[in-house]
N, C-alpha and C positions, 0 to 999 in steps of 0.2 A: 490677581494679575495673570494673565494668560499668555503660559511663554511655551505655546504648543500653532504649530503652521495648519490650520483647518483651509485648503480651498471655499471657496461657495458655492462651489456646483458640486459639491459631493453633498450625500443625503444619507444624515443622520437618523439614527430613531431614537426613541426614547429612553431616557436612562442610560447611556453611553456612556463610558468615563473615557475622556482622552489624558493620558498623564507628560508633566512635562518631555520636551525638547522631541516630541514625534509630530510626524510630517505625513498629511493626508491629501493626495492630490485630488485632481479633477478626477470626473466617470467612476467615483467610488461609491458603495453604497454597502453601509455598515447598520443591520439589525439592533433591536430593542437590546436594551439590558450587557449590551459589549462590553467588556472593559478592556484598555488598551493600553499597557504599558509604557513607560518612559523610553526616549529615543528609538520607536518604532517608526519605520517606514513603511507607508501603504503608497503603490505608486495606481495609476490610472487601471483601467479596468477591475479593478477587487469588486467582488460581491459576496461581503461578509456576513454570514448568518445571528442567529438572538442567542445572545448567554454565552457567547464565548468570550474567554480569554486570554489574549495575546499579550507575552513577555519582552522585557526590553532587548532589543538589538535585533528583531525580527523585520524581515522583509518581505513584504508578500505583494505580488504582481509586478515584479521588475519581467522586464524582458529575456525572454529566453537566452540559455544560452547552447544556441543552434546557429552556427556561419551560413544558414539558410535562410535565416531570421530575417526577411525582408519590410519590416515596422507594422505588417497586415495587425488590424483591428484583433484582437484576441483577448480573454476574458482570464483570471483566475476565482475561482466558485469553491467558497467555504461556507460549509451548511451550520447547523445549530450546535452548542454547546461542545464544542471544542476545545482544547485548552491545547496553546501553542506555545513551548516552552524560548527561553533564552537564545536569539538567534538564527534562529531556524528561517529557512528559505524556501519560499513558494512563490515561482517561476510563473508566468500568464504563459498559456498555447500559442502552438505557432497555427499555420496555414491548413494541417495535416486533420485538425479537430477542431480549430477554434478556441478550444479553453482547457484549461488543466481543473480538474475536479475532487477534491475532498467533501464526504458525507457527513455525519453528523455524528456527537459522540466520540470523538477521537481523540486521543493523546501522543502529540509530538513532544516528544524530550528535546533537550537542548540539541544543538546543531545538526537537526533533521532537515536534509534538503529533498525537494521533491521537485522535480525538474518538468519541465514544459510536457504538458497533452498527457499526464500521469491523469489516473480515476484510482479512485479511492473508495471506498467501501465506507462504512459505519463499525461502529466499536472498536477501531482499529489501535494498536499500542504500537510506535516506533519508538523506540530506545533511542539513546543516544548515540549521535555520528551516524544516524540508516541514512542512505544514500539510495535516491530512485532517480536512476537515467531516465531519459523521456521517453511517452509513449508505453510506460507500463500501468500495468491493469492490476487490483488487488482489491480482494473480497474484501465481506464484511468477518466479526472477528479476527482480525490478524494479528500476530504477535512478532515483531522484529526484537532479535535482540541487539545489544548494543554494537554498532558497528558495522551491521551489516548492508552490503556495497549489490544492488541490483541491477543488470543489463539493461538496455534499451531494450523493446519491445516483450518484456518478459512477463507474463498472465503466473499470478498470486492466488490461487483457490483460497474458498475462507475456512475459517476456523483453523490453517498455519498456525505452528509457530515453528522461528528461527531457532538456529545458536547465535551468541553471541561470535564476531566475526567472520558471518557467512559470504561467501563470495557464490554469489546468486548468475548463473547465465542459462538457465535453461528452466521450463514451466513447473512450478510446483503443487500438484495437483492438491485438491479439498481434502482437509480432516489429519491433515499427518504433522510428524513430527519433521523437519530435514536438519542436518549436521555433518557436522566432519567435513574433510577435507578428499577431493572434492566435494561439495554440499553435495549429500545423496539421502534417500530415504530412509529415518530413523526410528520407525514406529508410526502406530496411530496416536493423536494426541488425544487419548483418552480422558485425561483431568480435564482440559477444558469440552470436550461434549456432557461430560456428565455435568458440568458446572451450567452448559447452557442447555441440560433438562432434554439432552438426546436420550433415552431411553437404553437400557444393555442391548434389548436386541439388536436394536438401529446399530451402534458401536460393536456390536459380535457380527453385526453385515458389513462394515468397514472396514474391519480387520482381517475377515473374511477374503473380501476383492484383492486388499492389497498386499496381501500373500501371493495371491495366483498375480499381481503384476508385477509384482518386486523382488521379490523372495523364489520363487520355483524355478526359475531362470528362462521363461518364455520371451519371447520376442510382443513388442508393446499389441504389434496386429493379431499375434495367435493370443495371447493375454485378453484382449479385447475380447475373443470370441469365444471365450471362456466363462469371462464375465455375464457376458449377454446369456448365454446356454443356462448358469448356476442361477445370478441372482438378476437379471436383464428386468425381471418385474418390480424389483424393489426402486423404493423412495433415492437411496443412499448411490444405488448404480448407475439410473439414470442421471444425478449429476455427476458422478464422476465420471462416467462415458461421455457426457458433455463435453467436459472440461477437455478428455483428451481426444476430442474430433474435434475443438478448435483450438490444438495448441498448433503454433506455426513456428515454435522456437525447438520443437521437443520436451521431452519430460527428463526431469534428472532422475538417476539409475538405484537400482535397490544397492545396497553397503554392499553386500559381498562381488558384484559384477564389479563395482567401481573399486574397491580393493585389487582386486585381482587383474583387474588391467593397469592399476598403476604399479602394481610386481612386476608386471611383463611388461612395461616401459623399464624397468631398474634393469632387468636383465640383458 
């Protein structure tokens, strides 16, 4: 007996499991091998990738929520092998991009929301309760942990990871650790570059850079040009010098600058 709502113009692939009481609308298009949980909602626009699996109480392609939001045509885009836990919500784009973007390989925990015209990277881990305002950008390897609350328009370098409860408003450049309160730079995340087979030297040039931008106390443009002088030939510089020629939000600050200016607010 089938007590699950499949539109007809949505386009199933092979091997699909829909389980009861979810609801698949029109303009959806769900990949080989899916499996989809009990009372999930998939509303119009979704184009869901092969081998993922989606939990019950998940919503993915409901309309923005942006008071901008004027019904424009827009897409939500989940690549392969996914796994979408308990809940979780994923927003279709508004007018600004067209579509909201998740890669491939990723694991949302329970009540992860990712808000309209977000992109998403591959191998990414969002913990439980991460939270992406719209219009943010985030590499591949990322690690959120649980709880943490991201700005609109805010660029996520990869191989990040969070603390758990981060409150995220400013760019967080590739390869480090960030924490504390205010979220500032807490290391390079060394366990995972060694895990994804970065080499010592590569990770002794990362730790390297982010000394002279974090740590010395230079300003991010004399840092920069520090950078460039030391290591400007390396693999590791060039993307971080990337990263921060197109951050537009700024970069959050090495631990001891951000300490010490919130002393001198107490005072």
């Amino acid at each position: 007996m089938i007590l699950y709502d499949l539109h007809p113009d949505a386009k199933i692939g092979k091997d699909v499991t829909i389980s009861n009481f979810t609801t698949i609308y029109e303009d959806v298009v769900i990949g080989d091998g899916t499996w989809i949980g009990p009372n999930v909602t998939i509303f119009p626009g979704a184009r869901i990738g092969k081998n993922c699996k989606i939990f019950p109480g998940t919503v993915i392609s409901a309309i923005p929520q942006d008071l901008k939001f004027n019904g424009e045509y827009t897409i939500a885009e989940i690549g392969d092998n996914n796994v979408i836990r308990e809940c979780c919500t994923i927003n279709r784009g508004t007018a600004a991009s067209g579509k909201t973007v998740i890669g491939d390989n990723n694991l949302l925990m329970a009540y992860v929301h990712v808000a309209h015209d977000c992109i998403v990277g591959n191998n990414c881990i969002f913990a439980n309760n991460t939270t992406l305002a719209g219009h943010i950008t985030v590499g591949d390897w990322v690690t959120f942990g649980g709880k943490t609350a991201i700005l609109q328009f805010i660029h996520i370098g990869s191989h990040v990871i969070t603390a758990g409860g981060s409150l995220v408003g400013k760019d967080i450049p590739p390869y480090i650790k960030a924490a504390r309160y205010p979220v500032s730079y807490a290391g390079v995340n060394a366990i995972g570059l060694h895990r994804r087979n970065f080499s010592q030297g590569s990770i002794n040039n990362i730790q390297d850079i982010y000394r002279i931008l974090f740590q010395q106390g230079h300003s991010v443009s004399h840092a920069t040009e520090l950078i460039k002088e030391q290591y400007g030939n390396t693999a590791e510089a060039k993307v971080i010098l990337g990263f921060i020629g197109n951050s537009t939000t700024g970069l959050i600050k090495g631990y001891a600058v951000t300490r010490n200016r919130a002393l001198d607010d107490q005072d």
